[in-house]
N, C-alpha and C positions, 0 to 999 in steps of 0.2 A: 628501334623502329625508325625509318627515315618518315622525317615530315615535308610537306610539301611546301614550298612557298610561291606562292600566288601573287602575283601582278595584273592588274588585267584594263587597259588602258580601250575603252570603245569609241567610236566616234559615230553617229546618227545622222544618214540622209533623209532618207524617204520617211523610213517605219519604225520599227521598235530596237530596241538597244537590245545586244544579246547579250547575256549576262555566260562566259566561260569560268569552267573552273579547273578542267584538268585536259591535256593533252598528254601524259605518258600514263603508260599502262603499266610496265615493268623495266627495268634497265640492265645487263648483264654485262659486267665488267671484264675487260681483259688486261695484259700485260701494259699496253701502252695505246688504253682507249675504252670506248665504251657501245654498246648496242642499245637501242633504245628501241622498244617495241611502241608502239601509240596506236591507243585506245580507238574501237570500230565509230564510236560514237562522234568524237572527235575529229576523224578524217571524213566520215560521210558528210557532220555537217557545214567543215569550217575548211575541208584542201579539194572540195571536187572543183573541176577543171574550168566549171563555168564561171567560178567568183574569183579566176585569175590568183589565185596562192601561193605565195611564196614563204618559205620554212627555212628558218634560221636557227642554229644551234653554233651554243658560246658553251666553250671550257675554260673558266676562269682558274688560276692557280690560287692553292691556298697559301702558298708561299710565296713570298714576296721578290722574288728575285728571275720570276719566272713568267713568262708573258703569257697573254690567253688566246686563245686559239679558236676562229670561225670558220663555220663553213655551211653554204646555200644549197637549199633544194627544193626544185619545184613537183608538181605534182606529178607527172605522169609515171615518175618512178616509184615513187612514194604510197600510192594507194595499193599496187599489186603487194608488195612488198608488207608494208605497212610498218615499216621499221627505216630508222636513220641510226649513221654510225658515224664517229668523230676518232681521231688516231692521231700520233705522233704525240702521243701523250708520256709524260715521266710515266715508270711502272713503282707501285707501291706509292702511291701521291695524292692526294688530297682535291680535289676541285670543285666547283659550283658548275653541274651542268642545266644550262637553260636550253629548252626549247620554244621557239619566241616566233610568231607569225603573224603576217599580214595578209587581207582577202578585200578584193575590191569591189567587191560584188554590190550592182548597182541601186538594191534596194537596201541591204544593210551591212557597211564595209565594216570589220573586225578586226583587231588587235590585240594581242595579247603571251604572256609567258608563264611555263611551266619551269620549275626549278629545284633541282635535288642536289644534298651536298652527299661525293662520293668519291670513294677511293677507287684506283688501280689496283691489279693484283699485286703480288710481289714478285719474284724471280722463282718461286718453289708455286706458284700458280694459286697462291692462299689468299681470299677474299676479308673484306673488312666491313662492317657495316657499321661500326662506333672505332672510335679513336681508344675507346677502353679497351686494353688488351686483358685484362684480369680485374677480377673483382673477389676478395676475401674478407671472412667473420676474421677478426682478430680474437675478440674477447665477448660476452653477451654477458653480464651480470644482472642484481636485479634493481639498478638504476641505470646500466651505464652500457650502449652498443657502440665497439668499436670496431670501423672498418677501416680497408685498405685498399686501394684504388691505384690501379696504375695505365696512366695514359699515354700516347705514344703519337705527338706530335712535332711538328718541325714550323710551326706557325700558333699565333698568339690564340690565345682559347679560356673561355671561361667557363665553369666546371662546377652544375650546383648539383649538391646531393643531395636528398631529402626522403624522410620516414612516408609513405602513402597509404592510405588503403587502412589506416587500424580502428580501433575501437576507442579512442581515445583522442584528447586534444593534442595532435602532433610539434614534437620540439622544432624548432627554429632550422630552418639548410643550412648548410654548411656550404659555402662560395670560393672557389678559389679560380685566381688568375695565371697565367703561365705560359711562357713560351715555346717549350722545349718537351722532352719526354721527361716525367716524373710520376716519382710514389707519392700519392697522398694520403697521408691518417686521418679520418673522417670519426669522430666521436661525437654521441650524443647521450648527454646527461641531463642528470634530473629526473627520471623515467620513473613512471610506477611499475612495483613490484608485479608479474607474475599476469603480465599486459601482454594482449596482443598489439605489435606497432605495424601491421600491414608488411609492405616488401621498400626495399632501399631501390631508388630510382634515380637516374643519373642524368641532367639535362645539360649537353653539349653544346656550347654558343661560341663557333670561331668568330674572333675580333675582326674582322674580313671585310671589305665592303668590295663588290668592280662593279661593272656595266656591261650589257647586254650588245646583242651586234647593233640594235637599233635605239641605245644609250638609256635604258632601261636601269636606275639602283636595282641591284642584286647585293641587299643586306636583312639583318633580323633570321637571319639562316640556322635550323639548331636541328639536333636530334637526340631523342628521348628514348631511354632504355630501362626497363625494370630487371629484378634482381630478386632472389630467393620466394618468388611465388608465394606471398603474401602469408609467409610462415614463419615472420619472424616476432620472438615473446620474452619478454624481459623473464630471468627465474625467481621465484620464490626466496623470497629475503631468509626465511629459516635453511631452507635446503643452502642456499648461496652462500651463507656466512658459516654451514658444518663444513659445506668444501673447503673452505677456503684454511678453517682452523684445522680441517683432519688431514689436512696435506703430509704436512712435518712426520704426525705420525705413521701417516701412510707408506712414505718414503722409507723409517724406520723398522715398521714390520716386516716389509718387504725386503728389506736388509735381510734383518733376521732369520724370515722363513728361507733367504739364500742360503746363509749358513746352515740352516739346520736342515737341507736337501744336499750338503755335501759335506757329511761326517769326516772325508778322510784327514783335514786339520785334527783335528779334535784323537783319532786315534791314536795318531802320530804323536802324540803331545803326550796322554797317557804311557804310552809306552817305551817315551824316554826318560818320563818320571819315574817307572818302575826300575829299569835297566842300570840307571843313577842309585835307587834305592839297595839293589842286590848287589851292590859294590859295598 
């Protein structure tokens, strides 16, 4: 789930200080940019035409080698429409898009920025909403869940996972730092036996900071994702430890019943015992 991040800088003439908290409604990504639809609530009371509003929108890169990209607009386009859109963007790429306005309206002039961290499509038109391409159960014993995690970026990121949601006093996150695309093995031990531990939840923090068109920090940026629907349970120590011991033999019946589902070794063998014998 994208989270928002909120700035919201006011300044007070006349009357009361308006307190803003959201300007986009939903954002639709494409190949090399983005759509941003904004919210009725929003436009009616902070872009109509009489408090002079101007609308600014930053795509910052998450990659460091790649510069960010503005662009102005005033109202009169803006309200029919009720959507702004930004291009010439990488496709499959990572950015901090703000929506950031100013209104000079004579009784109470307003400031403030809306901020989502968001990917491009790729070239096959496939969307992203976390950096996490896969999420897998390796192991679930009845002390021990191991998972495996695989993230898919090109910019520095830090990467907690954590038990949520169980019945129980939940073990310590697992944190890791990283540059690049990687697998990571996420284990957590010490578990009581035969426990519900809630669902595995992943909180995404690019190392990242820029600025806004109107010099605005845009950092503390993350997004939070859960994972197996709050159904995950350590097994019962008795049942855990027959698997574990009835494997070996498991393997060996299983052997065996192969053999003994294809007699024709076993014929063959008799009856060059016999043939040898009547010589």
């Amino acid at each position: 789930m994208n989270l928002t991040q909120i700035s919201t800088s006011l300044r007070e003439r006349h009357c009361s200080i308006i307190n803003i908290y959201r300007a986009i409604n939903f954002v639709d990504a494409t190949k090399h940019g983005f759509r941003i639809v904004l919210l009725d609530a929003f436009l009616d009371s902070y872009l109509a035409p009489i408090q002079i509003p101007t609308l600014f929108i930053t795509a910052v890169p998450l990659k460091s080698d790649e510069k960010a990209i503005t662009k102005v607009f005033y109202p009169d386009n803006i309200r029919e429409d009720k959507q702004v859109s930004i291009s010439d963007l990488r496709e499959r790429s990572w950015y901090f898009i703000c929506v950031e306005w100013e209104n000079f309206n004579r009784h109470n002039e307003s400031t403030g920025t809306d901020c989502r961290t968001l990917r491009t499509l790729d070239r096959f038109g496939k969307s992203a909403d976390s950096s996490v391409s896969d999420v897998e159960i390796n192991d679930i014993s009845s002390t021990t869940m191991h998972f495996r995690i695989r993230s898919l970026v090109d910019f520095p990121m830090r990467l907690t996972a954590s038990l949520q949601g169980g019945a129980v006093a939940l073990p310590s996150s697992q944190t890791f730092v990283f540059r690049e695309s990687t697998d990571l093995d996420v284990l957590f031990a010490f578990l009581k036996q035969d426990t519900e531990y809630g669902k595995l939840c992943v909180l995404e923090e690019p190392l990242i900071t820029g600025y806004t068109t109107m010099g605005r920090l845009i950092a503390d940026m993350y997004i939070e994702k859960c994972y197996f629907g709050s159904k995950l349970r350590t097994k019962d120590y008795e049942l855990s430890t027959f698997d574990m011991e009835a494997s070996p033999y498991k393997r060996a019946a299983s052997a065996s019943s192969l053999n003994a589902k294809n007699p024709s070794f076993f014929i063959m063998f008799l009856w060059a015992i016999l043939k040898f014998i009547s010589r």
